[in-house]
Every structure is written in C-alpha cells, then in structure tokens.
N, C-alpha and C positions, 0 to 999 in steps of 0.2 A: 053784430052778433047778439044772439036773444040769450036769456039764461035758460032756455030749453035748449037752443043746441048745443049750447057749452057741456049740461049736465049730458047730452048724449054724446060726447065725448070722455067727460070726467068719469061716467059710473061705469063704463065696460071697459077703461083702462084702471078704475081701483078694483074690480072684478081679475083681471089679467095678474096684475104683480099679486094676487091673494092666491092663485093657483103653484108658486114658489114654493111658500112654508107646506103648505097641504104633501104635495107632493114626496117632500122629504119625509113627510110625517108615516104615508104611507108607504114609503120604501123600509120604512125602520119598522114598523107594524107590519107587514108582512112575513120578513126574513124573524122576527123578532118571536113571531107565531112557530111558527115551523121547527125553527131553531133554536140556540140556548144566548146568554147572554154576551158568548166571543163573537158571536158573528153577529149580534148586532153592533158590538163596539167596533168592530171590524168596517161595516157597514157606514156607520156613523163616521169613524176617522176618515175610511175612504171618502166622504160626501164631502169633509168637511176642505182635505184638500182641493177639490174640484170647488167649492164653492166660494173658498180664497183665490183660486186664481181666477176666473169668471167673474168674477166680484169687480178684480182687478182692472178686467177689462170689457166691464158692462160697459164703458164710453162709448164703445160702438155702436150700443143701440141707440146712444142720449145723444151723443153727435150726427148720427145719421138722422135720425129726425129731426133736428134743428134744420140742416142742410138742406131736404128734402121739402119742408115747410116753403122756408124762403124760397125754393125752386119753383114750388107749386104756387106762391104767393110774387113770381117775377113770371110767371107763365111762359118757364123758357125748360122746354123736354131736353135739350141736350144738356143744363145746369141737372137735370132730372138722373139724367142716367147719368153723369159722375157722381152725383149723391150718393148713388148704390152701387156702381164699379171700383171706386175710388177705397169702400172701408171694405169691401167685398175682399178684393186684393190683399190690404193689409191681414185680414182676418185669416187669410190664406194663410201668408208667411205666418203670422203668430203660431198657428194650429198646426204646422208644420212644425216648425221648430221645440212646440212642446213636445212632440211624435220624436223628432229626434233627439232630444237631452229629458227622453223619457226615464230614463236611468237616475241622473243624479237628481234630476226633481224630485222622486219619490223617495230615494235615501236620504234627502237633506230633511224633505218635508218629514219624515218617520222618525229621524234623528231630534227634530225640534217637538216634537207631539210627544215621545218617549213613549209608547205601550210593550204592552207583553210581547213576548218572541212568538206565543200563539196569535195572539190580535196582529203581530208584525207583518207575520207569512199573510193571510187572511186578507188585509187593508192591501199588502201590493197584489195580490192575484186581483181585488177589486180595481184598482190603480193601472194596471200595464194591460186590462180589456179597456177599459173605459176611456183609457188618455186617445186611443186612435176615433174615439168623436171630438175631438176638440174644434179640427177645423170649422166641421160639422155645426158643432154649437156654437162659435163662434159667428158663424157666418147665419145662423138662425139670428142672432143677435139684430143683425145689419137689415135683415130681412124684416122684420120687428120691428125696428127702427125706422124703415122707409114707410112701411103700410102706419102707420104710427104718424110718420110726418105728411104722409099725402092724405091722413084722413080716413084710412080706413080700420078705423080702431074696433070696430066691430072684427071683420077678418082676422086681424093680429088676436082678438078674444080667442077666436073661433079656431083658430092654428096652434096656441097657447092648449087650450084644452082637448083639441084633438091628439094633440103629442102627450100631456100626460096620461090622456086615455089608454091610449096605446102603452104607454109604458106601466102600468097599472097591468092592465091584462096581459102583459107581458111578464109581467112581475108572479101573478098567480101561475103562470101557466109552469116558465122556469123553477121557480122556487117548488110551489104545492107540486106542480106535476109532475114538474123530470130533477126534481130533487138536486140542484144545482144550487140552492143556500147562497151565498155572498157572488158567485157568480153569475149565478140567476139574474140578481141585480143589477150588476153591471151590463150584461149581454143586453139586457131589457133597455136603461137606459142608452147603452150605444145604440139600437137600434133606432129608439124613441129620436133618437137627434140627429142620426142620418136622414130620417126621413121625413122630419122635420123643416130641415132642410131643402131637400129635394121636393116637398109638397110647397113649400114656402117660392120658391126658386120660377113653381109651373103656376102657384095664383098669380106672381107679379106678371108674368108674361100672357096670362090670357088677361089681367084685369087693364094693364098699361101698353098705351104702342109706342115700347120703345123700343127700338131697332135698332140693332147693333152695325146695319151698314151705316150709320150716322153716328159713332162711335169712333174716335180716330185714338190712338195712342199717344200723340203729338199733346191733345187738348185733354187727355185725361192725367197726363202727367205735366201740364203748365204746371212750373216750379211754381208760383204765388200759389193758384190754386190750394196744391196739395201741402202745400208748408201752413197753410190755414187749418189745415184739415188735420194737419198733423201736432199743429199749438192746440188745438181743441181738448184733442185726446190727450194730451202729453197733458194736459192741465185738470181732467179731469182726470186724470189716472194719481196724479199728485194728492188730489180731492181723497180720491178712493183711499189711496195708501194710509194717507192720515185718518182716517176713519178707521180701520184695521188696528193700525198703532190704538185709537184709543180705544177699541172694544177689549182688543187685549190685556190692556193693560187695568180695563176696570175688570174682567174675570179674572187674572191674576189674582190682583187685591183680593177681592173676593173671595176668592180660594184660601188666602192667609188668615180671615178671619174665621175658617171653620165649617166645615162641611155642612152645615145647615144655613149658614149664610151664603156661601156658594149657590146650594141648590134654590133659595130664595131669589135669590140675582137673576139665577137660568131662566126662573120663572116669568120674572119681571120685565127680562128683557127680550123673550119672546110674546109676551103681551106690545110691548113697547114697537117692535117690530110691525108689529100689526097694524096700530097705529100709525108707524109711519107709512106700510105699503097705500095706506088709506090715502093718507096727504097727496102720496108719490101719484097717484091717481089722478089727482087734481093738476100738481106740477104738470104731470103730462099734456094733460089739457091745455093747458096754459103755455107750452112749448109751441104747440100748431098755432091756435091764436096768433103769437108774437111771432114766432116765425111766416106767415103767411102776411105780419103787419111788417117788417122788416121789408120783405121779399116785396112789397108791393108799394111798397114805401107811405105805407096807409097809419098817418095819426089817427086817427079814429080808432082806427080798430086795434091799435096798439093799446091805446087812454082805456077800452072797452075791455081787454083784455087785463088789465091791472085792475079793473074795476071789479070786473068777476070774478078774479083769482081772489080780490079781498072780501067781497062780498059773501063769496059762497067759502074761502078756506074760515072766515070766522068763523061761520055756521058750523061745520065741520070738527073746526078745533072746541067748540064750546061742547058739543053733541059728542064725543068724544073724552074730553073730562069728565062730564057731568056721567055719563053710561058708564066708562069704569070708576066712580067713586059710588055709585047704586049697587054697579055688582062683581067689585072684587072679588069677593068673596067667593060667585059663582064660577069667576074666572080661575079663579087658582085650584079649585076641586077638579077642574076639565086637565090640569097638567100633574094633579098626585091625587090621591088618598092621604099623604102621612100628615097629619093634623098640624105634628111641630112644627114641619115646613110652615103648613100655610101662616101659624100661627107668625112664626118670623118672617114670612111674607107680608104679613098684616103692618106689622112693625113699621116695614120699610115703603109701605103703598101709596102714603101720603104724598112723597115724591115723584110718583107715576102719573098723578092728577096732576101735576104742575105741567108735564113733558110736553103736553100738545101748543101750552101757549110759551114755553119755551123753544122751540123746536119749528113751530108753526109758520112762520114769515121763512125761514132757513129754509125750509122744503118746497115752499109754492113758491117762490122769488126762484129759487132755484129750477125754475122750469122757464121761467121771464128769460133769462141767461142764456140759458143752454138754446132757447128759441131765439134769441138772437146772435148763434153761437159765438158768444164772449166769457168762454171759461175762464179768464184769468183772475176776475173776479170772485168766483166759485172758489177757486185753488186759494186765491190769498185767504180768504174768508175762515178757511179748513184749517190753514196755518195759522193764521191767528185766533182760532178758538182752541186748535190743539197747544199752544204754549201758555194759553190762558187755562187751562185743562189741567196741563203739567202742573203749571206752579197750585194749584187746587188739589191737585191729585198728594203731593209732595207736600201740605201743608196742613189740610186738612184730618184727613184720616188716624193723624197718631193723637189727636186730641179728641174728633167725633166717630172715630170707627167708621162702619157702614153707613155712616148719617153723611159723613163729609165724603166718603164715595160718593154718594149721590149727588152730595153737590153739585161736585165737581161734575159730574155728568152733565148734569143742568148749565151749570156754569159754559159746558163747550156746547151744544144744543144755544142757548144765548146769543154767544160770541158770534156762532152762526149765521143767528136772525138777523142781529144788528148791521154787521159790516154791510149786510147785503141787501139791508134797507139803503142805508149809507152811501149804496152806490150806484141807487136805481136812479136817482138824477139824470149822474152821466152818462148811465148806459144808453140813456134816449139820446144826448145829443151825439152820440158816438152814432148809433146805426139809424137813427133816420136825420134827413137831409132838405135843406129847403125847397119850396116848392113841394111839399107832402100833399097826396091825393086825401081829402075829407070822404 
C-alpha cells in the first residue's frame, strides 16, 4: 500500500466523524433561532442523552469494520455477510429494548441531568419521538461499519452527509415552517435515521453480491464465531464507559471551580474533540489496512500499515499542535464573544498544545487493534489510564486548581498511548501466523 491510497482512505474518513459535531451545532442553531433559550436547553439535554447512549454503542461500527476488513482481506463472502448479519441482529435487540424501557431511560437520564420542570417537559417530548430511531441509528452504525471495512469509505462519506443533509432541511422546514420548535427537531432527526438506514441497507445490496440463500442460521450463529464478536464489543463498550466516567468527571471539576472556568473547559474540550475526530480519521484508516493484513495473513502489509499509521499520524499530530497554538485565539472567538471567557481560555490553552502528542499513539494504534479485532487490549489500556486519571484527578486539583485538571487529562490521554504501544508487539504475534504471505 502507497501513502496516496492510505491518505484516500484516511481524509474522507476524518471528513465523515467531522460531520458529528457540525450537526449538533446546527440542530441547536436552528431551534435556538426561532426559539428562546428553554428550547434550546431542551434541545441540547435531549441530544445529550442520545449521544451517551450511542457513544455507548458506537462499537458496532469499530467492530464491524474490523471484521468486515479481515473478511475482505480472507476473500471469503459468507465470513462477509456474518460481518454485517451478525452486529445487524444485535443492533436490533439493542434498539428494541431502548423502544421498550423508553420510560425509565429517560426519567433516570432527567433525574441525573436535574433541569427545570419547563426544560423537563420539553427534553422528554424530544426524548420519547426520537428513542423509536434507535434501531434505526444503531444499525446505520453496522452499516458504516461494513462499507468502512470493505473499503468503501467514500460511500460511508457520502451516506454520512446525505443523512445530515436531510436532517438539516428537515430541521428548517419543521421548526421555521410548521412551527414545531423542540419537536421539529426530533421528527427531523428520526426521519434523518430511518432513512438512513434504509438507503444504507439498498447501497450494500446493489454494491455487494451477497445472497442471503447462502445465509444459513446454523453458521451465523456458530457459538465461537459470535462469542468473538461479542468479547469485541463487550470490550469496547468497557473502553467507551471509561471515557464517559472520565469526561464527566473533568466537567464536574470544572464546574466547582466557577462558571468562567467551566465555560473555558467547554470551549477547550470541544476544540479538543476536533482534534481527535481528525486522528479518529486516520485510526480508521488504519483499521482496513490491518484488518485486510490479518485477513490475508499478509506481513507486509500489516509492517506497511504501522508504518503509515506512524508516519503520517506524526505529521498530523505535529500539524495539529503547531495550528492551534498560532490560532487559539481565532479559535475561541468562533465558540463566544465574552472576552473573560476567552481570556480564562488563554490561561488554560497551553495544555491543548500538548493533547495531540499526548493522545496521538492512543488513537492511531487504537485502529491497529480494532483491525485486528483484539479489543482487550484497548479495554485494559482505558482502565489503566482511567485509575491513573483518578489518582491525578484526586491529587492534583486542590493544590493546582484547573492546571492539575488538566493534568490529569493529559496524564489519562498518556496512559493511553503508552499501554498500547506496550502491546503492539504481541498483537502481531497473536493474529498473524507462520508461513505469512510477503
């Protein structure tokens, strides 16, 4: 593999996870126009639930592309279509089960958030339209995931943006035209992810000839098989949780040391976000690669694939520091106006230029993995950077304030990098096997 097709890989999958943040941006920017400021907090709480549990269970898309890789990389169609039957299923039951304990999800979820009895009403009208796309979005996910592991990372762009398209022009017509405010939104979005779906569902079937009379239930449910498929996700869902825990737990802080450092943090760490979707771009990349080197049991391309992941995530990570310490500045005027903010943003920015080469190996290794799906090392990596986190979190702060926040951020972004340098050794002699094709 050349560094041109890699980069035609890597740049329409860091283009893809950047249509995420935007999206949200313009759901809140629209209702937020129309409307006053309950219905966008409304708006906001509602997203925010959907975007913790989803979060939860992106693995579907990061384990079906591993799987799907290797399938395409063993040149064997029926490994192909368990790839995408197999998380397809589970995606079902999930998105089903959130449909049915639609109830206490969203009282427990409003319970923990604590807003106003006005924002309360508001977030669940958004919440009990929106929970009946789950399957929906769930199973976009898996969809994502397979065009992602078979290489067609363009289409996955291209299916990514046509859904938010739609849900955008949905968004104005609802809201601006038939005056539906916080529902508008919703309606928009469920459609957005039904259809999604359903358009995702008819590219795999006209671009792939996979035939479901070749489909047996016998072989889609071999216990190894799907207990693999099931430690993947189980292990990446561990990853996720621990991630959540510590985001949380540094906006908490955050919040104790006072509404202008709070708003600081917000700022920083949707910058930071960005960032990472950039990395997460390359990880992907790097997913097919090792996954198609696994699958075909090809050192070469496996040595080639760690090669480019390094070569080009340094570029990335250096290009990356160096741009936001030139234009922080320009960056934080794009999230406020209020001067203090930025000025206490300033304060704490030093830290943001560190992130990429803290962080950096943690995120591109973290696609090495997942392409050759051996989450277990991912999972341990997240628990060991999260109780290195803790005791940082727990130690630092009453002595540096918002400085030993940041540490400790830095400090779990680290713990990260390192285990999972740590354990790219054994990860080769784990999935490839003597007698390797050159």
């Amino acid at each position: 593999m050349r560094h041109k097709e890699y980069l035609s890989l890597a740049i329409p999958l860091m283009l893809s996870t950047m249509t995420t943040p935007i999206l949200g941006a313009v759901d809140t920017a629209v209702v937020g126009h129309v409307s006053g400021a309950t219905y966008i907090g409304a708006v906001a709480i509602g997203s925010l639930i959907f975007s913790t549990i989803y979060w939860l269970f992106g693995f579907l898309r990061v384990s079906t592309s591993g799987f799907s890789a290797q399938a395409v990389g063993k040149g064997a169609k029926e490994e192909l279509l368990h790839a995408l039957t197999r998380p397809i299923f589970l995606a079902l039951l999930v998105g089903v089960s959130f449909i049915l304990l639609q109830w206490p999800i969203g009282k427990i979820a409003l319970m923990v958030i604590k807003p106003s009895q006005e924002i309360q009403k508001l977030a669940l009208n958004y919440f009990y339209i929106r929970i009946w796309g789950a399957p929906f979005a769930l199973i976009t996910y898996v969809i994502l995931g397979f065009l992602i592991g078979t290489g067609r990372v363009k289409v996955s762009l291209f299916l990514q943006i046509g859904m938010n398209v739609l849900n955008i022009v949905l968004d104005f017509l609802f809201v601006q035209g038939f005056g539906w405010a916080v529902k508008g939104v919703a309606f928009a979005t469920l459609i957005a992810e039904v259809a999604g779906a359903g358009v995702g569902m008819i590219i795999i079937a006209q671009t792939f000839n996979l035939s479901l009379k070749k489909w047996s239930f016998v072989s889609a449910a071999d216990f190894s098989s799907f207990k693999k498929m099931l430690e993947v996700n189980r292990d990446l869902f561990i990853r996720t949780f621990c991630l959540i825990v510590m985001y949380n737990m540094f906006t908490a802080k955050g919040a104790d040391f006072g509404t202008e450092i709070l708003a600081a943090n917000a700022i920083l760490l949707q910058i930071q976000f960005i960032m990472a979707y950039c990395l997460d771009g390359f990880a992907n990349a790097t997913s097919i690669v090792v996954g198609r080197a696994v699958g075909s049991n090809n050192e070469s391309l496996y040595n080639k694939g760690l090669s480019l992941t390094t070569y080009w995530g340094l570029i990335v990570v250096c290009f990356l520091s160096l741009g936001y310490f030139f234009m922080d500045s320009a960056l934080f005027s794009l999230f406020t106006n209020d001067m203090s903010t930025i000025e206490v943003a300033k304060e704490y920015s030093f830290w943001l230029t560190l992130f990429p080469f803290a962080t950096g190996a943690g995120l591109l290794f973290y696609g090495v993995f997942t392409g050759a799906t051996r989450a277990k090392p991912i999972r341990n990596s997240t628990i060991f950077a999260l109780f290195f986190f803790l005791t940082a979190y727990f130690l630092l702060p009453p002595f540096y304030g918002n400085h030993g926040l940041w540490i400790a951020f830095l400090v779990f972004n680290t713990g990260r990098s390192l285990f999972l340098i740590a354990s790219l050794p054994k990860l080769k002699k784990q999935v490839l096997t003597k007698g390797m094709s050159v």
